[in-house]
N, CA, C and O atoms as a GROMACS GRO file, in nm:
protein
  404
    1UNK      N    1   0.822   1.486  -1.217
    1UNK     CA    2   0.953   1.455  -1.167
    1UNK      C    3   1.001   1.575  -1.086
    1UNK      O    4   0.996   1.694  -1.119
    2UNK      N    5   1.034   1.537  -1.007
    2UNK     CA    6   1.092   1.714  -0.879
    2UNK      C    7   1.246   1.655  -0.880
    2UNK      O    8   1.313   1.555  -0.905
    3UNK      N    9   1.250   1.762  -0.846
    3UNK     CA   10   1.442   1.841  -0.890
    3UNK      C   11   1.508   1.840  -0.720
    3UNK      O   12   1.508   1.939  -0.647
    4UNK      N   13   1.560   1.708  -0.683
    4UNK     CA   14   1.615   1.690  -0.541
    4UNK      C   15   1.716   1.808  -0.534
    4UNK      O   16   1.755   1.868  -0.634
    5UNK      N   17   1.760   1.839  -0.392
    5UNK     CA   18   1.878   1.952  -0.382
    5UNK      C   19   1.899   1.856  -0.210
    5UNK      O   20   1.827   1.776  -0.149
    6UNK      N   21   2.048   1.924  -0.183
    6UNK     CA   22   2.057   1.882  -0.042
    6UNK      C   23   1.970   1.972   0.016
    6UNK      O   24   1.928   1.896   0.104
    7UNK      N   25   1.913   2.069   0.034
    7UNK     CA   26   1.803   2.132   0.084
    7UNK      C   27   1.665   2.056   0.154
    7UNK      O   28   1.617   2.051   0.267
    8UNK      N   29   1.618   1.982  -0.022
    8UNK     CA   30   1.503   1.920  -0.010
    8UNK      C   31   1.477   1.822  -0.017
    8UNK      O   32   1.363   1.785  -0.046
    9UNK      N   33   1.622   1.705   0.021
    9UNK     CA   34   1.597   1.587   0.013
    9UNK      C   35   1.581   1.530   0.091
    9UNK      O   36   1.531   1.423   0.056
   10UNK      N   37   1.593   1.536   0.180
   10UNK     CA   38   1.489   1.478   0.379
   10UNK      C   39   1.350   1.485   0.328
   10UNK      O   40   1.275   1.389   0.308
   11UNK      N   41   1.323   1.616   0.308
   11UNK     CA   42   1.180   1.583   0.353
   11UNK      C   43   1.091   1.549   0.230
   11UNK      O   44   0.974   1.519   0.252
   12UNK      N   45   1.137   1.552   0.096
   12UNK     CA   46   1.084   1.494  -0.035
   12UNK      C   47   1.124   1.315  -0.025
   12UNK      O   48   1.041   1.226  -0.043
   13UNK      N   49   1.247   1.297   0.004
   13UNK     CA   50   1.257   1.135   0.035
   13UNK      C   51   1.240   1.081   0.163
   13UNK      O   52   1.132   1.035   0.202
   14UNK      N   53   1.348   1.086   0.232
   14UNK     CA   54   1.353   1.034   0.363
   14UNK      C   55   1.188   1.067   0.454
   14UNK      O   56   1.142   0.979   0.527
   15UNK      N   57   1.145   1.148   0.441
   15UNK     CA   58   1.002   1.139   0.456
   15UNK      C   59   0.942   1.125   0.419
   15UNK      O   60   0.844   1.126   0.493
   16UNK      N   61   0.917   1.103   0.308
   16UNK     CA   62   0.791   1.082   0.180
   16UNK      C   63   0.715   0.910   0.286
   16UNK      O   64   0.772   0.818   0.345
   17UNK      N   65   0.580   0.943   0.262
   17UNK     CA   66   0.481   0.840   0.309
   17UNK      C   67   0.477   0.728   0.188
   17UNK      O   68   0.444   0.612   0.215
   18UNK      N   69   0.508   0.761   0.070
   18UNK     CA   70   0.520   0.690  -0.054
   18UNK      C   71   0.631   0.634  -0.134
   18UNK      O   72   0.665   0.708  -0.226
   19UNK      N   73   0.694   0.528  -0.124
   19UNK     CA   74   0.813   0.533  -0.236
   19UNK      C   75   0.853   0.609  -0.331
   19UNK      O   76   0.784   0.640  -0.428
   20UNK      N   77   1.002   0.656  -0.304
   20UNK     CA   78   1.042   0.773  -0.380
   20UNK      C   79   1.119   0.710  -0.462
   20UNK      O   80   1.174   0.618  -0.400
   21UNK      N   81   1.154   0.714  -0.580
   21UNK     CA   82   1.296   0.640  -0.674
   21UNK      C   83   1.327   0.771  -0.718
   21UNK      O   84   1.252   0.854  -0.770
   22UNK      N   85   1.479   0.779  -0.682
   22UNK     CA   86   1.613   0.890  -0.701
   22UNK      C   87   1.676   0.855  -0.798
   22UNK      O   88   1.720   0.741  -0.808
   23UNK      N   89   1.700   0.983  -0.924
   23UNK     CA   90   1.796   0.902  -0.968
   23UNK      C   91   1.906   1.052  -0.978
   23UNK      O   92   1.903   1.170  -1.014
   24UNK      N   93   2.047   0.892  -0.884
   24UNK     CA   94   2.169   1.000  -0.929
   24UNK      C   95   2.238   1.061  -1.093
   24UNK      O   96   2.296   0.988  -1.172
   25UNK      N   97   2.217   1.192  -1.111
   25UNK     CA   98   2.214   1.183  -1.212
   25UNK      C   99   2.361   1.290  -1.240
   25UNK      O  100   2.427   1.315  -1.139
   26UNK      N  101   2.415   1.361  -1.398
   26UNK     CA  102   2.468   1.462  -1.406
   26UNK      C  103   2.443   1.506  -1.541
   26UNK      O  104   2.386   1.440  -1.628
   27UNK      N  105   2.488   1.618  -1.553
   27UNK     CA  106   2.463   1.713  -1.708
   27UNK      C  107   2.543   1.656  -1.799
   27UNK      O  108   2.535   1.709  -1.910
   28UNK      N  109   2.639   1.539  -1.789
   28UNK     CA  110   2.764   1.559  -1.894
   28UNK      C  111   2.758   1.399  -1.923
   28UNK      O  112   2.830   1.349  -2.009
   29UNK      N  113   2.643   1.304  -1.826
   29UNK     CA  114   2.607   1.191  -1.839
   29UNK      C  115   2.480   1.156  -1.983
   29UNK      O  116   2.360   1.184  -1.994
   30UNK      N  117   2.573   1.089  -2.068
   30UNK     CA  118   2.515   1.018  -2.183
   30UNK      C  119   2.350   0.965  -2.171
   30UNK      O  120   2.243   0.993  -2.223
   31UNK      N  121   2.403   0.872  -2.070
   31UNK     CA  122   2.321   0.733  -2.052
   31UNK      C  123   2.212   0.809  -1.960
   31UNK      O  124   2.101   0.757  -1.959
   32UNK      N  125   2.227   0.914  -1.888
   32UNK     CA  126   2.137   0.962  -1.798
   32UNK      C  127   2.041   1.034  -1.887
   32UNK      O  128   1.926   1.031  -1.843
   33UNK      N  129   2.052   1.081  -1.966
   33UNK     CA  130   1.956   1.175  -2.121
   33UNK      C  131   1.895   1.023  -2.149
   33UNK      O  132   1.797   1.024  -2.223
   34UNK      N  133   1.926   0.932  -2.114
   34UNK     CA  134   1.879   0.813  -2.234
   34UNK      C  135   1.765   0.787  -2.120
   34UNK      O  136   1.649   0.820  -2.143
   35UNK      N  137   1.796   0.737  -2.017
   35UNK     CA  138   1.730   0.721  -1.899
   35UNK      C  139   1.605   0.781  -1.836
   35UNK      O  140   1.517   0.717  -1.779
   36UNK      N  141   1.611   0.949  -1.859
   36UNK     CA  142   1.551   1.033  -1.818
   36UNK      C  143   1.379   0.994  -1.847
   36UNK      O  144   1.289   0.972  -1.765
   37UNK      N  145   1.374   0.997  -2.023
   37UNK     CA  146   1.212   0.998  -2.042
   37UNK      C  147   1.172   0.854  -2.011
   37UNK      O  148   1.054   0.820  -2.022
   38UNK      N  149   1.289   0.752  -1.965
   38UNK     CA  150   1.205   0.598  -1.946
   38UNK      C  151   1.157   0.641  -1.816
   38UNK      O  152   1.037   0.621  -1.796
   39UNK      N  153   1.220   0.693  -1.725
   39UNK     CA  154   1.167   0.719  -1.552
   39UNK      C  155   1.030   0.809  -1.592
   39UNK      O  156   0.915   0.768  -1.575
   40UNK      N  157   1.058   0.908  -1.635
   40UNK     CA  158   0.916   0.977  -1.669
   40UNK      C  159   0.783   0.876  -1.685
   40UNK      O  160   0.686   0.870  -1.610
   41UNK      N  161   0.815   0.789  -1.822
   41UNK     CA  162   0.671   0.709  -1.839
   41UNK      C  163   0.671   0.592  -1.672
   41UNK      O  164   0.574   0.537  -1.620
   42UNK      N  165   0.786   0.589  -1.638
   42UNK     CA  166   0.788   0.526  -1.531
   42UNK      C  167   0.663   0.563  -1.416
   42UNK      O  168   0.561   0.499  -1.388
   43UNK      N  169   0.717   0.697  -1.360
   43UNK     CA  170   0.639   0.751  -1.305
   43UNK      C  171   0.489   0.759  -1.363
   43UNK      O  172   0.405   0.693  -1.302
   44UNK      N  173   0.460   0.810  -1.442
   44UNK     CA  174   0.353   0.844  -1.528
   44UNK      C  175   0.257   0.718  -1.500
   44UNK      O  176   0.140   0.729  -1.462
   45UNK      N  177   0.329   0.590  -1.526
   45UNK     CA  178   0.209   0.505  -1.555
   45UNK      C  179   0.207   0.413  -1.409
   45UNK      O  180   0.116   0.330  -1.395
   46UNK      N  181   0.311   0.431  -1.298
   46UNK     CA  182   0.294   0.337  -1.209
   46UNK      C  183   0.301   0.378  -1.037
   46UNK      O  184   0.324   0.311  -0.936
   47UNK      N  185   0.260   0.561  -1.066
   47UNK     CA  186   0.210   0.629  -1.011
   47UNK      C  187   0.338   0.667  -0.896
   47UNK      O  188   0.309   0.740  -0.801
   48UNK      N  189   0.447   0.624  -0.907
   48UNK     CA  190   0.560   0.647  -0.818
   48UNK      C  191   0.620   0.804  -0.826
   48UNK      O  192   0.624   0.862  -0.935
   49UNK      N  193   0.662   0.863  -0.714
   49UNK     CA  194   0.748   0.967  -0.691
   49UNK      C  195   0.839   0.982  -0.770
   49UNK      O  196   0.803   0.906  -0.860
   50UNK      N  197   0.952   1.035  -0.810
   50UNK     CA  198   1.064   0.997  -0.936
   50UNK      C  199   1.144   1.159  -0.874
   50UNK      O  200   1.103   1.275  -0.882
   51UNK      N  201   1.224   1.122  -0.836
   51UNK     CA  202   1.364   1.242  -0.847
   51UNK      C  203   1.501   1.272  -0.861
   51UNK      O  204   1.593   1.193  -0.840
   52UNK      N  205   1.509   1.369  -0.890
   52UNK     CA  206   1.659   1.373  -0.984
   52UNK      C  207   1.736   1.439  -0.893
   52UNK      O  208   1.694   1.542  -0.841
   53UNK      N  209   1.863   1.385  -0.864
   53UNK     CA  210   1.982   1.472  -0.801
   53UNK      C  211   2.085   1.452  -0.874
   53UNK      O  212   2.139   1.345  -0.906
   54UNK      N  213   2.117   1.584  -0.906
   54UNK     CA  214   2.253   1.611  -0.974
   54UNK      C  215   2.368   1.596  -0.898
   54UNK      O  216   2.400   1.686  -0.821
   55UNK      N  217   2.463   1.453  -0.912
   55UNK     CA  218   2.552   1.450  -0.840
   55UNK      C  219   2.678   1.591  -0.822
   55UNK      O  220   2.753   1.605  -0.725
   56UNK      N  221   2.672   1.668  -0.926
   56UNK     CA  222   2.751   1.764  -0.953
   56UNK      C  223   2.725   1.853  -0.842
   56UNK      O  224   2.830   1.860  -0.777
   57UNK      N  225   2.646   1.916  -0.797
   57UNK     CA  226   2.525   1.997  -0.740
   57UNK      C  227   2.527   1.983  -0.556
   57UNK      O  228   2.538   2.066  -0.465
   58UNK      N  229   2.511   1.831  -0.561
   58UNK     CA  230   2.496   1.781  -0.438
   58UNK      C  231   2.594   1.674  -0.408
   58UNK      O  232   2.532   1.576  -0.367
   59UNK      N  233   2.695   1.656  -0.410
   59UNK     CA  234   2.784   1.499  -0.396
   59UNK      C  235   2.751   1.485  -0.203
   59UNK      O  236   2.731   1.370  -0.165
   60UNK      N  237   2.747   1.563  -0.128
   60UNK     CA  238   2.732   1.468  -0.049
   60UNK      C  239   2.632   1.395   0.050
   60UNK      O  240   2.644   1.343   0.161
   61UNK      N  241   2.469   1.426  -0.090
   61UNK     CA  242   2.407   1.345  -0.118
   61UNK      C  243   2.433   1.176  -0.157
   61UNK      O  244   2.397   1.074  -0.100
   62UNK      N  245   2.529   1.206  -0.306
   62UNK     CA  246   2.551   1.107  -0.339
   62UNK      C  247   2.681   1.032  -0.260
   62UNK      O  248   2.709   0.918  -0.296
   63UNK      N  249   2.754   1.089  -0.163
   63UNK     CA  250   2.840   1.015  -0.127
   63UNK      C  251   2.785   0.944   0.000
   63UNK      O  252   2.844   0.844   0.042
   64UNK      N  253   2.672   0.991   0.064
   64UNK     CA  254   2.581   0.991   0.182
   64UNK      C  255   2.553   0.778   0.110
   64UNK      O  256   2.573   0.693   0.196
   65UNK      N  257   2.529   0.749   0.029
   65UNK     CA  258   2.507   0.656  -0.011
   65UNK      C  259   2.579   0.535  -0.115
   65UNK      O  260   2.544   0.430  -0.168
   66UNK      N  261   2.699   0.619  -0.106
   66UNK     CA  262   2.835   0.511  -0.193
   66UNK      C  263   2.809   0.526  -0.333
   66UNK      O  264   2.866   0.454  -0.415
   67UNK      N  265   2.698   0.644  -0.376
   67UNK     CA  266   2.721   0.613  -0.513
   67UNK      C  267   2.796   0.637  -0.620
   67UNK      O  268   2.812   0.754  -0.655
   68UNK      N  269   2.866   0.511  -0.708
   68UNK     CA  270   3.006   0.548  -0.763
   68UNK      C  271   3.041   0.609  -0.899
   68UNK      O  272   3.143   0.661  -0.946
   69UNK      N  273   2.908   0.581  -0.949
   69UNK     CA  274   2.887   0.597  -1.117
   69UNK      C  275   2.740   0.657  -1.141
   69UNK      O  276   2.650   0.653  -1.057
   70UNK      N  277   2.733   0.703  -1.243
   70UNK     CA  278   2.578   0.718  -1.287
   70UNK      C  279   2.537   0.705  -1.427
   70UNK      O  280   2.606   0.741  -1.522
   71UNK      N  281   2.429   0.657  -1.433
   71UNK     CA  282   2.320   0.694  -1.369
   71UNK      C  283   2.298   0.597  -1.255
   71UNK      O  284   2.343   0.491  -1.298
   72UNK      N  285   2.249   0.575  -1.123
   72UNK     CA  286   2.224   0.497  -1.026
   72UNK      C  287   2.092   0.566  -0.985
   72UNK      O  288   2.054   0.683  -0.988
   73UNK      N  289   2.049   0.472  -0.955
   73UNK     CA  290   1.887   0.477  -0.941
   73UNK      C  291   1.839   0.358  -0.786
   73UNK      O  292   1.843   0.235  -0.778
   74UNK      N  293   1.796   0.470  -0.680
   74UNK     CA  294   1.745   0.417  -0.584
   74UNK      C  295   1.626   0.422  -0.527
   74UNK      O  296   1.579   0.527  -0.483
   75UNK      N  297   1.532   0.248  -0.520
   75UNK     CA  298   1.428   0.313  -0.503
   75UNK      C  299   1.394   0.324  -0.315
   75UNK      O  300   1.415   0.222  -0.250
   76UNK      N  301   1.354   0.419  -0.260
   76UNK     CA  302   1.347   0.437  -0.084
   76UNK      C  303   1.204   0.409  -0.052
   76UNK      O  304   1.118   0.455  -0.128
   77UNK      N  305   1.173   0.345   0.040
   77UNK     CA  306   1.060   0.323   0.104
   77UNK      C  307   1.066   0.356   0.238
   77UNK      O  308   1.180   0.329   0.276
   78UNK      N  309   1.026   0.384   0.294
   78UNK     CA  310   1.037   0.482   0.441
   78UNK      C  311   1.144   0.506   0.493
   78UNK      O  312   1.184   0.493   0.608
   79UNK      N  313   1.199   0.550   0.383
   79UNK     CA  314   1.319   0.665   0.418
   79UNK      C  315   1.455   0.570   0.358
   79UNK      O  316   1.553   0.636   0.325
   80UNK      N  317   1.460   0.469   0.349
   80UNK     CA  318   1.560   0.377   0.373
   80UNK      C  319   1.543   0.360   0.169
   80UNK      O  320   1.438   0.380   0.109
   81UNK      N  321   1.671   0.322   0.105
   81UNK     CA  322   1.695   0.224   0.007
   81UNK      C  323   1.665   0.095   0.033
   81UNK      O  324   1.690   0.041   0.141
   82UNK      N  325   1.586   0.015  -0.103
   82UNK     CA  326   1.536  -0.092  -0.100
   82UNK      C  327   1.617  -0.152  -0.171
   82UNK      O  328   1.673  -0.255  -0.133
   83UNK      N  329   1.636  -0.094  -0.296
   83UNK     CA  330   1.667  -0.142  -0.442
   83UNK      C  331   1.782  -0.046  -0.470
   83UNK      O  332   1.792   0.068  -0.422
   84UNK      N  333   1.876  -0.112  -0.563
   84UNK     CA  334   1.951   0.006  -0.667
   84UNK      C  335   1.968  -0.088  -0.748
   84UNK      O  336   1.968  -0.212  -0.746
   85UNK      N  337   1.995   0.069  -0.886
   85UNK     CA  338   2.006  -0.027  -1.004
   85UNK      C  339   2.111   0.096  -1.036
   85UNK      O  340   2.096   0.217  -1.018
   86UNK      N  341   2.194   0.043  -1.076
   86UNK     CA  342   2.308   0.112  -1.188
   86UNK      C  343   2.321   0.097  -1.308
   86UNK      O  344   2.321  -0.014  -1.362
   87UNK      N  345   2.336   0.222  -1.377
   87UNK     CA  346   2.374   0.179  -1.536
   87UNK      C  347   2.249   0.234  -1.617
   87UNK      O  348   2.143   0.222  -1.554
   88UNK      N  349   2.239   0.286  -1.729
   88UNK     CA  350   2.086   0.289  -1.820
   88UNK      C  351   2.047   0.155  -1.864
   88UNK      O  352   2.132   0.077  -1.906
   89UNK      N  353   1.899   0.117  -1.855
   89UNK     CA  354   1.872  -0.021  -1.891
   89UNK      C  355   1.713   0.041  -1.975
   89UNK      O  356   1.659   0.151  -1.957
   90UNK      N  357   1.673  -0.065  -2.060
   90UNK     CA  358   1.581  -0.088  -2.084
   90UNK      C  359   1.437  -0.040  -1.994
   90UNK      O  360   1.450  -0.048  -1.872
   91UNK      N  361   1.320   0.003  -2.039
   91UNK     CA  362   1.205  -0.008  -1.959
   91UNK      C  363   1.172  -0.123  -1.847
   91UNK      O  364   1.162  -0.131  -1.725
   92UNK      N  365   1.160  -0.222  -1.987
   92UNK     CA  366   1.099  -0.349  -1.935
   92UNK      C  367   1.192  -0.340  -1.788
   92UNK      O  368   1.152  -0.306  -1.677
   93UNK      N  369   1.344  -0.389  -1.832
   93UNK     CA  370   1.454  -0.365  -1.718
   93UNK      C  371   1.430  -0.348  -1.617
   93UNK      O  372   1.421  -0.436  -1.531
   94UNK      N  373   1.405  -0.184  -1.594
   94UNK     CA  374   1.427  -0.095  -1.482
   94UNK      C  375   1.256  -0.136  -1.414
   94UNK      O  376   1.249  -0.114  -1.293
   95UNK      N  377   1.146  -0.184  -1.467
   95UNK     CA  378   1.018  -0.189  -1.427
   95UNK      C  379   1.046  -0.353  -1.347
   95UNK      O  380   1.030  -0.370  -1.226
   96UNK      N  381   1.087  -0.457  -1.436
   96UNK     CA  382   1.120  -0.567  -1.384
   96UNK      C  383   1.201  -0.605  -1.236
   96UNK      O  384   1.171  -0.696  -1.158
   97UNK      N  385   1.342  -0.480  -1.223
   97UNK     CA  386   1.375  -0.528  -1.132
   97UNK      C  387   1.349  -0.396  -1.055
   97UNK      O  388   1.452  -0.349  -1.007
   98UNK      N  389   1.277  -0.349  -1.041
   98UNK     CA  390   1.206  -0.229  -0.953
   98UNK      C  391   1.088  -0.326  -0.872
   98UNK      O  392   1.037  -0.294  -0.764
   99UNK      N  393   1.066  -0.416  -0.929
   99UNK     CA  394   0.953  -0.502  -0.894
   99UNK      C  395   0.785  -0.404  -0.904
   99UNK      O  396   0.704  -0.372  -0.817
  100UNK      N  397   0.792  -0.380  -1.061
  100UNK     CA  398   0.668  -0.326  -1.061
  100UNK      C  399   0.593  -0.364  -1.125
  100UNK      O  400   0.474  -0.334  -1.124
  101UNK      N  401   0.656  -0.448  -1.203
  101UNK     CA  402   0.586  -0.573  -1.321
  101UNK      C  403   0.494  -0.624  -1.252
  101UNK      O  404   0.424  -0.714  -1.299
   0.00000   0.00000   0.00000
C-alpha cells in the first residue's frame, strides 16, 4: 500500500498504466482502521495498486474530487475515476462492487 501526498499523486495515480484504488482516508476515522486491512488483502490477492490519502494532509486532493465523508474509496483507471464507494463495507462488498468478483 503507498502513502499518496499532493506531491505524489499525479504520477502514482493519474499516471499509473494500472488501476489505482485511493482511499480517502484520516487518523481520527473509526471506520477507516476497520477498512484499512480489508484493502490490504484486497490488494494482496487481486493484484491492484491500493493508496492512502490522508484527507487531513492533503484536502485539496480530496476536494479536487467532491469527496465529502470518509472513508471514500476510488477506483482510477487511466487517470480518471471509475467507481466510488463510500462508507466501510464488508470484503465481499467492496470486491463485489469494485467489480472484481
Amino acid at each position: 500500500m503507498i502513502t499518496l501526498t499532493t506531491a505524489n499523486y499525479e504520477e502514482q495515480v493519474l499516471k499509473s498504466d494500472k488501476p489505482v484504488l485511493v482511499e480517502f482516508w484520516a487518523e481520527w476515522c473509526g471506520p477507516c482502521r476497520m477498512v484499512a486491512p480489508v484493502l490490504e488483502q484486497i490488494e494482496a490477492e487481486h493484484g491492484l495498486t491500493v493508496g492512502k490519502l490522508n484527507i487531513d494532509d492533503h484536502p485539496e486532493v480530496m476536494a479536487r474530487y467532491g469527496v465529502m465523508g470518509v472513508p471514500t474509496i476510488l477506483l482510477f483507471e487511466n487517470g480518471e475515476p471509475v467507481k466510488q464507494i463510500v462508507g466501510a463495507k464488508p470484503k465481499r462488498m467492496l470486491v463485489s462492487e469494485l467489480g472484481l468478483a
